[in-house]
TISESE-112725 format. One line per 8 residues: number of its first residue (from 1); for each residue x, y, z of N, C-alpha, C. Coordinates in steps of 0.05 Angstrom, whole numbers, plus 5000, padded with zeros to 4 digits. Each point is the difference from the previous one (the first is absolute). Layout:
NUM> X Y Z X Y Z X Y Z | ... $
***
This chain:
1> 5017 4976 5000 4983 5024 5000 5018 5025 5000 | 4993 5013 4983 5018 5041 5003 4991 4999 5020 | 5036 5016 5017 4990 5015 5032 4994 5031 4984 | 4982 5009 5019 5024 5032 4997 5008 5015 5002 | 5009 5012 4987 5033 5015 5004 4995 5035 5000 | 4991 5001 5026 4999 5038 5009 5033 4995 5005 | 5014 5027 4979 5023 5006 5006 5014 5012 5028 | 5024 4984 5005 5018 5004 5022 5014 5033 4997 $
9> 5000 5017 5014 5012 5022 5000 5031 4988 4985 | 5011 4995 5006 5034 4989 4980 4976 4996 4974 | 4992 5004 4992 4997 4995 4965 4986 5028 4992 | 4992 5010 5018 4997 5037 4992 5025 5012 4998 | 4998 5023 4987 5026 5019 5002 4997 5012 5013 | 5020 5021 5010 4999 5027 5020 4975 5018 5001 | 4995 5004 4963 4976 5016 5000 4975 4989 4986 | 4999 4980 5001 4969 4981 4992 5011 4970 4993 $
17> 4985 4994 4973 5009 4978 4985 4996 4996 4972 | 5013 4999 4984 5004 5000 4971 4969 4978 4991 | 4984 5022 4979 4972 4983 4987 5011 5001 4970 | 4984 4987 4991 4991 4998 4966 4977 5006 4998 | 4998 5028 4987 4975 5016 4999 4995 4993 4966 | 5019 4983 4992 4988 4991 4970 4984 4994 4986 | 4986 4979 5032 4992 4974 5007 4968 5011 4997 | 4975 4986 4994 4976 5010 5013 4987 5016 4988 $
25> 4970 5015 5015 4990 5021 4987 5014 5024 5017 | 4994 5018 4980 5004 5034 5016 4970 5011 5007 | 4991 5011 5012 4980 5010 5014 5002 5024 5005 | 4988 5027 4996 4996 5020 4997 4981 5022 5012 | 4979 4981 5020 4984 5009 5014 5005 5011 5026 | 5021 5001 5010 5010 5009 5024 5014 5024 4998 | 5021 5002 4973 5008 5019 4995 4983 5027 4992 | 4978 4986 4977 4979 5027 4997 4986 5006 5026 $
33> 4999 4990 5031 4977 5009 5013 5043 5018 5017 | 5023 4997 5006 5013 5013 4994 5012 5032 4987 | 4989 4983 4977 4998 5031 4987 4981 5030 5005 | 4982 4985 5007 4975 5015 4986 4993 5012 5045 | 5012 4990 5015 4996 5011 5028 5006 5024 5010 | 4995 5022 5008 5013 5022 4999 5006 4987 5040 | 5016 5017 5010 5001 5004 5025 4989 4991 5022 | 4975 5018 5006 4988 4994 5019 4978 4979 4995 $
41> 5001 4982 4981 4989 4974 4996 5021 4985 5003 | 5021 5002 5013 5031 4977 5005 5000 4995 5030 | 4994 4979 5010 5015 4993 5027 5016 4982 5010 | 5002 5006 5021 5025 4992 5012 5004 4964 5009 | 4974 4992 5009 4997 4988 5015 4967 4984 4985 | 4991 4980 5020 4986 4992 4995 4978 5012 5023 | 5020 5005 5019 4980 5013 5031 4986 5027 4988 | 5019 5016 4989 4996 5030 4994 4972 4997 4977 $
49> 5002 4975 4980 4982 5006 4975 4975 4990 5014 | 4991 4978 5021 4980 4988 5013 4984 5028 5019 | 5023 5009 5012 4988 5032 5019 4983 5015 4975 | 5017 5012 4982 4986 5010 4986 4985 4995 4984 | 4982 4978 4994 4982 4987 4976 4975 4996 5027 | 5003 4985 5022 4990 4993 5023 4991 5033 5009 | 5010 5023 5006 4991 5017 5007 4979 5014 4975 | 5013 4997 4976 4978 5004 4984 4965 4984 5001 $
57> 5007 4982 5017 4975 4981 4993 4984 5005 5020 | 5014 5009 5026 4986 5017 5020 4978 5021 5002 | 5016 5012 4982 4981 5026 4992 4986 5005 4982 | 5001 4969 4989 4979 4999 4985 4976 4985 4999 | 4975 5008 4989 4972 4979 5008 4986 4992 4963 | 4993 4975 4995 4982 4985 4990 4973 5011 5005 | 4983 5003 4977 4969 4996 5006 4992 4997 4970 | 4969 4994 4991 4994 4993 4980 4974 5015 4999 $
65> 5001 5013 4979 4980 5024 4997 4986 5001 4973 | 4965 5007 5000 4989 5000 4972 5011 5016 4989 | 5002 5006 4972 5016 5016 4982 4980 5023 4997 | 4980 4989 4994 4988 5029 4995 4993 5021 5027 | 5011 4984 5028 4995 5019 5020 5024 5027 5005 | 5024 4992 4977 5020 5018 5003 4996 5018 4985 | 5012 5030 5007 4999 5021 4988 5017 5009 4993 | 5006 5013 4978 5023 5011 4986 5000 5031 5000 $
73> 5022 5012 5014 5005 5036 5000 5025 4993 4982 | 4998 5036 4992 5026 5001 4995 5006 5021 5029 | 5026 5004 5006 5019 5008 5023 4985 5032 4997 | 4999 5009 5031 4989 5019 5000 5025 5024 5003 | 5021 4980 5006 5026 5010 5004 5022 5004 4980 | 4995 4982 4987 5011 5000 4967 4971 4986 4975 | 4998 5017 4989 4980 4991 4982 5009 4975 4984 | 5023 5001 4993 5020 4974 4978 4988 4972 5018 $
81> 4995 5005 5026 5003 4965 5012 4975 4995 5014 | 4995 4980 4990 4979 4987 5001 5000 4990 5031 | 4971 4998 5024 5001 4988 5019 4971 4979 4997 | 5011 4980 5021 4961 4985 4997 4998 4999 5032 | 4974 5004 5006 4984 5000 5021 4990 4972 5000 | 5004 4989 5018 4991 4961 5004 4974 5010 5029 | 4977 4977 4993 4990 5001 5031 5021 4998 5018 | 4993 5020 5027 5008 4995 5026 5024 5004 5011 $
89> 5018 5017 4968 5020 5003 4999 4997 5031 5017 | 5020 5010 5023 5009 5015 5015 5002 5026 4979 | 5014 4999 4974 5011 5024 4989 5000 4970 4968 | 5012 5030 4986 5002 4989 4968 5015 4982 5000 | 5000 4985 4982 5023 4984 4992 5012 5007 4971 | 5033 5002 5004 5008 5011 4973 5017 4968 4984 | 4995 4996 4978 5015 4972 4985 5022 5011 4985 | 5015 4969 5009 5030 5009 4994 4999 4993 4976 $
97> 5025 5009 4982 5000 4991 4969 4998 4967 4991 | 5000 4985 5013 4994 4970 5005 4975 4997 4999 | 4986 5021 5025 4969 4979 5011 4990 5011 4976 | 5009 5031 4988 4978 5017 4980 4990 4980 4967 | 5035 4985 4999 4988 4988 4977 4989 4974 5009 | 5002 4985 5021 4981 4979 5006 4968 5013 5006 | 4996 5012 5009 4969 5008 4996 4996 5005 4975 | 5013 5022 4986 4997 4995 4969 4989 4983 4988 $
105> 5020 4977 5002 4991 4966 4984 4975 4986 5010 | 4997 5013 5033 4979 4982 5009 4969 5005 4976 | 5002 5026 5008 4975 5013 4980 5004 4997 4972 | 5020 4995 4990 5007 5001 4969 5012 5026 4993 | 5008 5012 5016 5004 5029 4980 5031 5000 5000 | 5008 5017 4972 5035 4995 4994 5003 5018 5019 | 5023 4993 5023 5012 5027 5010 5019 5020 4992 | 5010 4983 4985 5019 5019 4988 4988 5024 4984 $
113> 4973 4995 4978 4982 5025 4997 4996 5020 5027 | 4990 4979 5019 4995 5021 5027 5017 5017 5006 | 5024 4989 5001 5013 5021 5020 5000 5023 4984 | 5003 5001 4960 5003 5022 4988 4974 5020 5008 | 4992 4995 5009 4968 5012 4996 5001 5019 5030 | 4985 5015 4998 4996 5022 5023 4993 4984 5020 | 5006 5013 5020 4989 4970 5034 4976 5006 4999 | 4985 5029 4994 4964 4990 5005 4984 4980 4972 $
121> 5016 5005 4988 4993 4987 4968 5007 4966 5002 | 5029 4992 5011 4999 4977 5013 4993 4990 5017 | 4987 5013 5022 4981 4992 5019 4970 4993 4990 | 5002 5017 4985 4964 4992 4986 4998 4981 4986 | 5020 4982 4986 5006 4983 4983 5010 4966 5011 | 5014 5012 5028 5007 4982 5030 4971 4986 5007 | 4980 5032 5007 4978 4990 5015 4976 4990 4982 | 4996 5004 4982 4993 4986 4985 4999 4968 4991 $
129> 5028 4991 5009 5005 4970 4997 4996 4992 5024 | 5009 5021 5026 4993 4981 5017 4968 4997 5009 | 4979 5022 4990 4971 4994 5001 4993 4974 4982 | 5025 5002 4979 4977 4967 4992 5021 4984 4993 | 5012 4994 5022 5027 4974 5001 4982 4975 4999 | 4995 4981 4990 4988 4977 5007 4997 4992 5020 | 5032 4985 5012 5018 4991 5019 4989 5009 5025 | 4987 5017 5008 4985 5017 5009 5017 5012 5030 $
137> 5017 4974 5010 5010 5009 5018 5032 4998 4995 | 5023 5013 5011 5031 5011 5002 5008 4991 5032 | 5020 4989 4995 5016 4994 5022 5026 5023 4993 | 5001 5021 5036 5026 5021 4994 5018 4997 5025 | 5022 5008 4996 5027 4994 5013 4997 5030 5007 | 4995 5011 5024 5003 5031 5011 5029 5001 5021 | 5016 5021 5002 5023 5004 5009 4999 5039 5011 | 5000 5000 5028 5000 5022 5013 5040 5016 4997 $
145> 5004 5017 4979 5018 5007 5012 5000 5029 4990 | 4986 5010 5025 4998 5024 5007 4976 5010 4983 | 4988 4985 4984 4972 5000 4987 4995 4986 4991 | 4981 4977 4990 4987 4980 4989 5009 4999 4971 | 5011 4982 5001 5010 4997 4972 4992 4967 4994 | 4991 4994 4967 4982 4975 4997 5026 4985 4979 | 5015 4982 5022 5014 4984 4990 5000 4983 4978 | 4973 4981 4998 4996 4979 4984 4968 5003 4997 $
153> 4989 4994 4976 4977 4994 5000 4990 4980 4983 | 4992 4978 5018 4993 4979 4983 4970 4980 4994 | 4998 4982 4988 4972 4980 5000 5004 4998 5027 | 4974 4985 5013 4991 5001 5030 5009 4968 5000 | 5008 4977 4982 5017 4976 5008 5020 5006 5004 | 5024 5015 4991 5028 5006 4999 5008 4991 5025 | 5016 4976 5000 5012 4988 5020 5031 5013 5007 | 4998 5030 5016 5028 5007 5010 5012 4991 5018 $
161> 5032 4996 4983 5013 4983 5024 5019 5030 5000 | 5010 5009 5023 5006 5022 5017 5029 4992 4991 | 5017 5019 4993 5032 5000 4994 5021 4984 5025 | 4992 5012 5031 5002 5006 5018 5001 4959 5008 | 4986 4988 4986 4985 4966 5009 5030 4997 4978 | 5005 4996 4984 5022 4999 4985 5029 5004 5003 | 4994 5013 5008 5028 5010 5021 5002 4983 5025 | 4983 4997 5012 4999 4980 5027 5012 4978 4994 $
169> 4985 4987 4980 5003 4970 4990 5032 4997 4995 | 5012 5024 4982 5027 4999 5001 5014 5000 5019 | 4989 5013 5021 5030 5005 5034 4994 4980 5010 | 4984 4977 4995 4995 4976 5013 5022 4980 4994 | 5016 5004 4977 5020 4984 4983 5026 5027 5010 | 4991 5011 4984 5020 5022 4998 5020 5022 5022 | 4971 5005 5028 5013 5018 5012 5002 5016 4986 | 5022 5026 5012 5002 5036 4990 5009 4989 4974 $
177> 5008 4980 4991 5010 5000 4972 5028 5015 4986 | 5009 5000 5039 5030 5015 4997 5024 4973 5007 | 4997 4980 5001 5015 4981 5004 5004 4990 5028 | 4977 5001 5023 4992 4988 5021 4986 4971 4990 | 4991 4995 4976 4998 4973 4994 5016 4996 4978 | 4991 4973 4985 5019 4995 4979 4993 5022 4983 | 4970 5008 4995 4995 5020 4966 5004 5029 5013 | 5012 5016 4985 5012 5022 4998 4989 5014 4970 $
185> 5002 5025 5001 5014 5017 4972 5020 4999 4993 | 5007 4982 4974 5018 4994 4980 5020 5017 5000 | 5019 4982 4991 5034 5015 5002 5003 5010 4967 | 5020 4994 4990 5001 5018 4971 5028 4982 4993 | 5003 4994 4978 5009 4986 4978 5027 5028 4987 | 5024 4982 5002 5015 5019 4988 5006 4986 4976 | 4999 5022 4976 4994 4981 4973 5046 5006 4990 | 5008 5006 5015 5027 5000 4994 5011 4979 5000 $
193> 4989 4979 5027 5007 4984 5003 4987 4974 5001 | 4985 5009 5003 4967 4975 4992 5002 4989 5031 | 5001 5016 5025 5008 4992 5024 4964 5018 5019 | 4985 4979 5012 4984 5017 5006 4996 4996 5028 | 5001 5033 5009 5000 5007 5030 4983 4997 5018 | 4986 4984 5011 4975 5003 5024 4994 5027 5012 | 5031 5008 5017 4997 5011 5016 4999 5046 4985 | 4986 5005 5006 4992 5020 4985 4993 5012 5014 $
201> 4995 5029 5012 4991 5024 5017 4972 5002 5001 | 4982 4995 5002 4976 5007 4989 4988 5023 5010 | 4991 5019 4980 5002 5029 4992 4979 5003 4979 | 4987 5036 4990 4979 4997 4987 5015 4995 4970 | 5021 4996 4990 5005 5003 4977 5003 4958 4993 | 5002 4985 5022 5009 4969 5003 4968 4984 5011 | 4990 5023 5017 4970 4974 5011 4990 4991 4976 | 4975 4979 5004 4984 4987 4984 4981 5007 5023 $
209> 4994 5014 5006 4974 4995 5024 4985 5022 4991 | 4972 5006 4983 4982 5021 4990 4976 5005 5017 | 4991 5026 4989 4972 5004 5009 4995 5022 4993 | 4970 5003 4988 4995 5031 4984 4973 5002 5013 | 4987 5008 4993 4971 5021 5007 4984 4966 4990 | 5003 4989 4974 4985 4986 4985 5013 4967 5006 | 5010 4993 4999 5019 4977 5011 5021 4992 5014 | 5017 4982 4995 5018 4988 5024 5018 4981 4981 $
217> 5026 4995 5008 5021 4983 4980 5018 4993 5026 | 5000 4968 5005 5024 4993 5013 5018 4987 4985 | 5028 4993 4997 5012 4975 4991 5025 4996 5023 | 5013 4982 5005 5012 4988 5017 5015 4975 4977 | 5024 5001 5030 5015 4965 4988 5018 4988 5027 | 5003 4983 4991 5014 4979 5012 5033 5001 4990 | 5009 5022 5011 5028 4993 4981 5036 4994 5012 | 4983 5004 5030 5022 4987 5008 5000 4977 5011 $
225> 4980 4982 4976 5007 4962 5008 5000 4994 4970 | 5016 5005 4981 5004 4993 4976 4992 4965 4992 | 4986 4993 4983 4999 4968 5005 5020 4999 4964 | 5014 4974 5010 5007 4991 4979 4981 4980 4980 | 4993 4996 4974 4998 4981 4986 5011 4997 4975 | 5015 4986 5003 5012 4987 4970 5028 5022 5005 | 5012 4995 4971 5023 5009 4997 5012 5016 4979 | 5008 5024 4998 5008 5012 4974 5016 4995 4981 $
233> 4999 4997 4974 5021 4986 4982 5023 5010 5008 | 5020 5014 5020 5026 4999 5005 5004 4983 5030 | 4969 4987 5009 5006 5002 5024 4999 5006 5025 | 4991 5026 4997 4992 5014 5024 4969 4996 5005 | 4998 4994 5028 4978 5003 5006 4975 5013 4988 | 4969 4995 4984 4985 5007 4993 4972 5011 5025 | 5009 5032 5010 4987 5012 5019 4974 5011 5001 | 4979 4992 5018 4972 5018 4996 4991 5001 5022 $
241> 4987 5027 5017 4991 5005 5018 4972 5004 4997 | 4974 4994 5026 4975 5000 4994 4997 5043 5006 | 4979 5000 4981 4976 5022 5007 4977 5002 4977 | 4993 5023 5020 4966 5006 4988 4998 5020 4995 | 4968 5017 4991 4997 5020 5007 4970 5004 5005 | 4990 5019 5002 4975 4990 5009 4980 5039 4999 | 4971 5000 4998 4999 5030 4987 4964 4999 5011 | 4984 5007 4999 4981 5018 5008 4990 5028 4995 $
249> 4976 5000 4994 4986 5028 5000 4970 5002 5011 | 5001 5009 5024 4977 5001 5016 4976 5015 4986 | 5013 5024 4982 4980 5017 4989 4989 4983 4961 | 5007 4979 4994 4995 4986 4984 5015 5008 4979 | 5034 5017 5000 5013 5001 4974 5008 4982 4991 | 5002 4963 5008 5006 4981 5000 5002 4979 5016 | 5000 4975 4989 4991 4975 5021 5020 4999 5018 | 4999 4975 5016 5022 4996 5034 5010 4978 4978 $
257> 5034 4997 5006 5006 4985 4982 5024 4997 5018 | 5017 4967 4991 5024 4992 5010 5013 4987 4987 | 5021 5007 4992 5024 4977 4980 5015 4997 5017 | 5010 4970 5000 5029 4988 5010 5006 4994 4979 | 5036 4996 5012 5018 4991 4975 5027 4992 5009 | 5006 4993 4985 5038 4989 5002 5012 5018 4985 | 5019 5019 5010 5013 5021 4980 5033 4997 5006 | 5020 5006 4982 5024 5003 5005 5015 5029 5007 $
265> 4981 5015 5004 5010 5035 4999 4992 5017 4999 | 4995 5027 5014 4977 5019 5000 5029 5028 4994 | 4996 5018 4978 5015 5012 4990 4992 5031 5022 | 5019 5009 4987 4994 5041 5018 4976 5015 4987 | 4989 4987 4977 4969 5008 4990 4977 4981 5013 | 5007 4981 5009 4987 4984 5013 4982 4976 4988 | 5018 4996 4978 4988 4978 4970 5006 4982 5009 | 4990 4971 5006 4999 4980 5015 5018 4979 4964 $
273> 5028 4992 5013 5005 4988 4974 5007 4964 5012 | 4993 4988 4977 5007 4972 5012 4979 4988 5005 | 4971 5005 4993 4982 4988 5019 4991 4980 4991 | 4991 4979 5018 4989 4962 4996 4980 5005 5018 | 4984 4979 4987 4976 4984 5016 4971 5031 5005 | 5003 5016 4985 4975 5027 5017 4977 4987 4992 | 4981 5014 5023 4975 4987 5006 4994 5029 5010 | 4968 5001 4995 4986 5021 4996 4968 4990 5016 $
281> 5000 5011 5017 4973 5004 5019 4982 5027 4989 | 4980 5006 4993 4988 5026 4997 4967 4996 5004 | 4988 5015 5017 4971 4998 5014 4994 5029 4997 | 4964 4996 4981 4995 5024 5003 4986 5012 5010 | 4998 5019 5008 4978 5011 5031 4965 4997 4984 | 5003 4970 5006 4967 4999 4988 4991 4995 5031 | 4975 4992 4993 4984 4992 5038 5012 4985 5017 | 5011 4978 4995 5018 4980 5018 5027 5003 5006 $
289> 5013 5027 4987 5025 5002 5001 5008 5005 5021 | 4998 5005 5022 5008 4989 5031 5007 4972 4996 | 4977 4984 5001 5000 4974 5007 5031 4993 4985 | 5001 5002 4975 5021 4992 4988 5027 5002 5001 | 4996 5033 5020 5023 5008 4999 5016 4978 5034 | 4976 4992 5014 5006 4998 5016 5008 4965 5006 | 4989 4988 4972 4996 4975 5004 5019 4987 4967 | 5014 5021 4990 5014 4986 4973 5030 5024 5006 $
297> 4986 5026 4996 5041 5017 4992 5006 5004 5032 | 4992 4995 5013 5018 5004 5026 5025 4974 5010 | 4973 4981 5001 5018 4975 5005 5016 4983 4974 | 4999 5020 4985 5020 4987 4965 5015 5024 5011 | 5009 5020 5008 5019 5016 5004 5017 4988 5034 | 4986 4989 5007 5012 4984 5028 5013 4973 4995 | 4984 4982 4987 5015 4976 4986 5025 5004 4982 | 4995 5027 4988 5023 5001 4984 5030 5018 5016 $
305> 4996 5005 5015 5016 5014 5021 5020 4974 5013 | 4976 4985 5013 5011 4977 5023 5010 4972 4987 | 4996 4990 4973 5005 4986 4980 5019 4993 4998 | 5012 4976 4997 5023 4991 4993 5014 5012 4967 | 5019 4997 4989 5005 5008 4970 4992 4972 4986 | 5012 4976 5012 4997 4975 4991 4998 5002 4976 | 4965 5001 5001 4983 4997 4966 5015 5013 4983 | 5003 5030 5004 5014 5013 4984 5029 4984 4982 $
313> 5016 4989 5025 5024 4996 4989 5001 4972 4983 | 4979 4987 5009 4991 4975 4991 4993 5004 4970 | 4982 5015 4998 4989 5007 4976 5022 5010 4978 | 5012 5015 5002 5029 5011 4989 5019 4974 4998 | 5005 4990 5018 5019 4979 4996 4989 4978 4984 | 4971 4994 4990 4991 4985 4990 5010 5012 4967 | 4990 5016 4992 4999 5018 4993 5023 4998 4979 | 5022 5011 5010 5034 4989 4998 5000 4973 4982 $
321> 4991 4981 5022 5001 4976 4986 4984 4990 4981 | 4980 5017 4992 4984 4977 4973 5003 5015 4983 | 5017 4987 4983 5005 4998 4979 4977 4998 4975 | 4999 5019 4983 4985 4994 4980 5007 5001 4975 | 5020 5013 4991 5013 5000 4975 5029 4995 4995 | 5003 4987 4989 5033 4987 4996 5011 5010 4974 | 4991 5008 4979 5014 5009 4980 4977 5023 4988 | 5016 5016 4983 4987 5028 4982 4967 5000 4996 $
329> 4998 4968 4982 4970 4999 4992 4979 4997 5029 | 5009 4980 5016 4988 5003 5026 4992 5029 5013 | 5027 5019 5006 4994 5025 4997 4977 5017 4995 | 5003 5000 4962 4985 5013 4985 4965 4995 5008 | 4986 4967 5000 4990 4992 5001 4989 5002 5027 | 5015 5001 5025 4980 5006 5022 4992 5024 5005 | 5011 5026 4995 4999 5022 4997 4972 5006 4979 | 5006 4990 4975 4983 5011 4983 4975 4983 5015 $
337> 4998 4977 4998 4974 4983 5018 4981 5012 5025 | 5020 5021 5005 4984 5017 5028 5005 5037 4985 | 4984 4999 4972 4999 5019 4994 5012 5033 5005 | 5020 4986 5003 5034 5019 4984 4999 5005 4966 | 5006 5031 4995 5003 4995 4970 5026 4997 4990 | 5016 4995 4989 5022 4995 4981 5020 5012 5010 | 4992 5023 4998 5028 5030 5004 4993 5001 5036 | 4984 4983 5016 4996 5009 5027 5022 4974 5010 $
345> 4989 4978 4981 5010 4975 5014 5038 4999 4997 | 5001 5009 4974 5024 5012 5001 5020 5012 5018 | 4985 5023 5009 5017 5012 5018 4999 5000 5026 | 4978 4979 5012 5000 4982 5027 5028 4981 4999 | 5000 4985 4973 5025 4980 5005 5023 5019 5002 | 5010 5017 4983 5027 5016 4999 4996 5015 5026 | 4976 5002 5017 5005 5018 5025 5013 4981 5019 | 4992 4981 5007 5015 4972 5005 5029 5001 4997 $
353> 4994 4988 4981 5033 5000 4983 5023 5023 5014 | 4994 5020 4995 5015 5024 5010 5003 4999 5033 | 4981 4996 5011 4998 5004 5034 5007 4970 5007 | 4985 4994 4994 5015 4968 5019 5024 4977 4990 | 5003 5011 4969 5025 4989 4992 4991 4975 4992 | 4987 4989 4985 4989 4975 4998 4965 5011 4994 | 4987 4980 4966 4979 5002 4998 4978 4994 5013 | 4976 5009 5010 4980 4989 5011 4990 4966 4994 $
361> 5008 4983 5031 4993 4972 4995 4973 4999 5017 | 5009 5012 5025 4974 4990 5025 4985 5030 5000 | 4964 4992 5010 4986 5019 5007 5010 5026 5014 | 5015 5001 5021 5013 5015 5007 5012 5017 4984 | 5015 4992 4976 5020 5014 4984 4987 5011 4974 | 4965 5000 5004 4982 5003 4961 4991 5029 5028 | 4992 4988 5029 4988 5028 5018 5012 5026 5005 | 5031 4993 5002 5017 5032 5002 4999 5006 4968 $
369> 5007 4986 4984 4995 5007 4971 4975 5011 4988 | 4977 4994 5005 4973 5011 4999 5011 5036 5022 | 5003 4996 5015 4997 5026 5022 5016 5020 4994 | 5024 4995 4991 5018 5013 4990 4996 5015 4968 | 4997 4986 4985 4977 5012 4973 4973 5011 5009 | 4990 4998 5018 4980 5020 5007 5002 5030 5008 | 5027 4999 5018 5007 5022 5008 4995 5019 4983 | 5011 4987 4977 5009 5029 4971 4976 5006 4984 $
377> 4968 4982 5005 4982 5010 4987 4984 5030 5002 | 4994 5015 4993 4998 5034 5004 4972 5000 5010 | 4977 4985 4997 4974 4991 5014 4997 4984 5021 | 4988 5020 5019 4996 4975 5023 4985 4979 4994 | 4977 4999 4993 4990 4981 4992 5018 4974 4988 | 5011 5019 4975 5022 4959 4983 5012 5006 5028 | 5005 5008 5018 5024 4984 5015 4988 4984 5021 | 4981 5015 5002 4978 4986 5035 4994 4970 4986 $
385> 4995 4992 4968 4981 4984 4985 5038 4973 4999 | 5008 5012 4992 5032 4981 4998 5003 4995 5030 | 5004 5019 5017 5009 4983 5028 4974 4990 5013 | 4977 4996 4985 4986 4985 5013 5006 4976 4991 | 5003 4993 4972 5017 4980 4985 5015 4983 5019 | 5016 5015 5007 5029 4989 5012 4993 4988 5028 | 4985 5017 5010 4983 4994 5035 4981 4964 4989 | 4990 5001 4980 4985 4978 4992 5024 4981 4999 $
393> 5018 4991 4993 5022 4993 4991 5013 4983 5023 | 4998 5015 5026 5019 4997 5024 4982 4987 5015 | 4967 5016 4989 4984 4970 5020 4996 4969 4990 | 5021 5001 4978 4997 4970 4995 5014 4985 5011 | 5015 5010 5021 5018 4986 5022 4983 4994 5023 | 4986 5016 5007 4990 4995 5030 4976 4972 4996 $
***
């Protein structure tokens, strides 16, 4: 039976441990929620992002209201902005650029016309849809800060799961997510040396820990227990550390979602390179989405935490060994058979050829070949549609 093999500090270097980021898919979704964060959506911690998503949820209240009982002003204080009056509500309620186009859609009306339009001219056009919404009744997300402001407004099923429940589920595995357990925020990959560092400062320009007005982005890893499987054509150890990431939007900009994965390297943009085995959880805030969240992505984010690698390495090492093509036409022929075209199947074998020094024989060696020609396709789609290919490919081992 494979034991396995979490690396011994003597097989790290001073400042990490040498990956092959050759290897695998590249992943790109960590880096765009990276990019696109300004500041004060960056934290520190996992404690700091839970306070503040949790204090948001405080101050804020749920209720479900007929549509046609709301009223539409425009601001008596600024004519441009629109407020609505809800039964029983204390004072106005003003909608944020989020809730304005979800009420929009509820009624049917484009908002983007709206907003061009005068606020009493879009209010009359507002109230209008909401006197004859079918739907008859709106579920709204209200938030006191320092005046009623109408966070979310949604159908009266909309099963919200709270950012704040998401975050929990993570410090249950995770902790502050500063390296008091095994998962931390990711170290950074020095591409000089192909040597990647765990240990990293974590700071707003290095966290992975998000949170905006409209959603939430965690990702984490496991990277200072490197597991070995298999072996690189010179030899050296073939290295991959576990993580995830995991995302939410209480106000409905998108579903609660969780990927795990096997990755070899998280770069200073924060592009996850090297990655095996991802798996994809996503639940959408329909009526039961509690139940689900509470009874499928919590405990698949706990199993996958407390988990042995085993399968993983099993699977890969299987992988390694079966053999499916022994000479050119074999090649040509399994490739083209799993709908590869000519000039694709082509340059899967010579990607091969070039990187591992030897043509593609075993499953293992047609999967970095598939992943690696994907990289260079300029549509996500051909590339998401090829490394699904290749993911098909690797489950013919297990």
């Amino acid at each position: 039976m494979t034991q396995i093999e979490i690396q011994a500090p003597s097989r790290i270097t001073r400042n990490g441990y040498k990956v092959d980021v050759s290897r695998g898919q590249t992943i790109g979704r960590v880096s765009s929620e990276w990019f696109n964060r300004p500041s004060d959506e960056r934290y520190l911690s996992l404690t700091d992002l839970h306070n503040s998503v949790k204090r948001r949820t405080e101050r804020s209240k749920t209720r479900i209201v007929e549509s046609e009982a709301i009223r539409v002003e425009a601001s008596r204080d600024n004519p441009e902005r629109l407020m609505l009056m809800m039964p029983e509500a204390h004072a106005p309620v003003a909608p944020t650029h989020w809730s304005f186009g979800q009420l929009a859609g509820l009624v049917g009306a484009p908002a983007a016309y709206l907003r061009q339009l005068p606020a009493p001219l879009a209010g009359i056009n507002l109230q209008h849809g909401l006197l004859h919404h079918r739907a008859e009744q709106i579920k709204t997300l209200e938030i006191e800060n320092g005046r009623l402001e109408l966070r979310a407004v949604t159908g009266p099923d909309y099963g919200r799961i709270f950012d704040h429940e998401l975050v929990e589920a993570v410090q249950k595995i995770a902790g502050n997510g500063t390296g008091d357990t095994r998962w931390k925020v990711p170290g950074v990959l020095d591409w000089s040396t192909h040597i990647y560092n765990p240990n990293v400062d974590i700071s707003k320009d290095t966290t992975t820990l998000y949170a905006s007005d409209r959603d939430i982005f965690v990702f984490l890893v496991d990277d200072l227990n490197p597991i070995e499987a298999g072996r690189l054509p010179n030899g050296e150890p073939d290295l991959y550390f576990r993580g995830f990431y995991a995302w939410n939007s209480e106000v409905g900009s998108k579903t609660l979602g969780i990927a795990s994965f096997y990755l070899r390297a998280v770069c200073q943009n924060r592009n996850l390179w090297g990655v095996e085995d991802f798996q994809e959880i996503t639940i959408r805030h329909s009526k039961y989405a509690a139940s689900r969240f509470a009874l499928e992505a919590e405990p698949a984010l706990i199993q996958f935490a407390e988990s042995s690698p085993m399968p993983f390495i099993n699977g890969i090492k299987a992988a390694r060994e079966r053999i499916v093509a022994r000479d050119d036409d074999d090649r040509t022929a399994f490739l083209r058979k799993r709908g590869f075209s000519k000039g694709e199947t082509s340059k899967i074998i010579d990607a091969v050829l070039n990187e591992e020094g030897h043509p593609p024989a075993s499953i293992f060696d047609f999967v970095q070949g598939i992943t690696r020609v994907a990289r260079d396709k300029q549509h996500q789609d051909d590339r998401l549609e090829m490394e699904g290919k290749a993911k098909k490919l690797l489950d013919l081992t297990h």
